[in-house]
C-alpha positions, 0 to 999 in steps of 0.5 A: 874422429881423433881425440883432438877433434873440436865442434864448432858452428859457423858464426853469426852471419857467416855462410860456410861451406865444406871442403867439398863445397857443401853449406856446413850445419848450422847447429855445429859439427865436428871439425880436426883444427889441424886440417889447413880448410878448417884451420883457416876458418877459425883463423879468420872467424867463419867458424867458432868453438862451441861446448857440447853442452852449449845449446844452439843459438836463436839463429839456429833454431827454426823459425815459427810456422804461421797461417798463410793469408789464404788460410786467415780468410776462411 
């Protein structure tokens, strides 16, 4: 990507879609802000900046695998 490229993620609560019409990732990924798609997306708060060396929120970070019943019971 070009030297003006931003990372950015979807926002808190925001489900974000590519142009392509693919779920964008939720750790972030790199957009150009000059694209009228992306442009738009940070206009309206769908997607924020992020710094790279900002580490991923607790929303994107995998939830805890728990025994299921079943497996409690034996």
């Amino acid at each position: 990507m070009s030297d003006d490229s931003v990372n950015v993620r979807p926002a808190a609560g925001r489900r974000v879609m590519s142009p392509r019409g693919a779920d964008v990732p939720a750790k972030g990924f790199a957009i150009n802000p000059r694209d009228p798609w992306w442009a738009r997306a940070l206009r309206s708060g769908d997607i924020v900046p992020i710094s790279n060396s900002e580490p991923p929120s607790d929303a994107t970070q995998a939830a805890p695998i728990l025994p299921s019943k079943t497996e409690e019971k034996k």
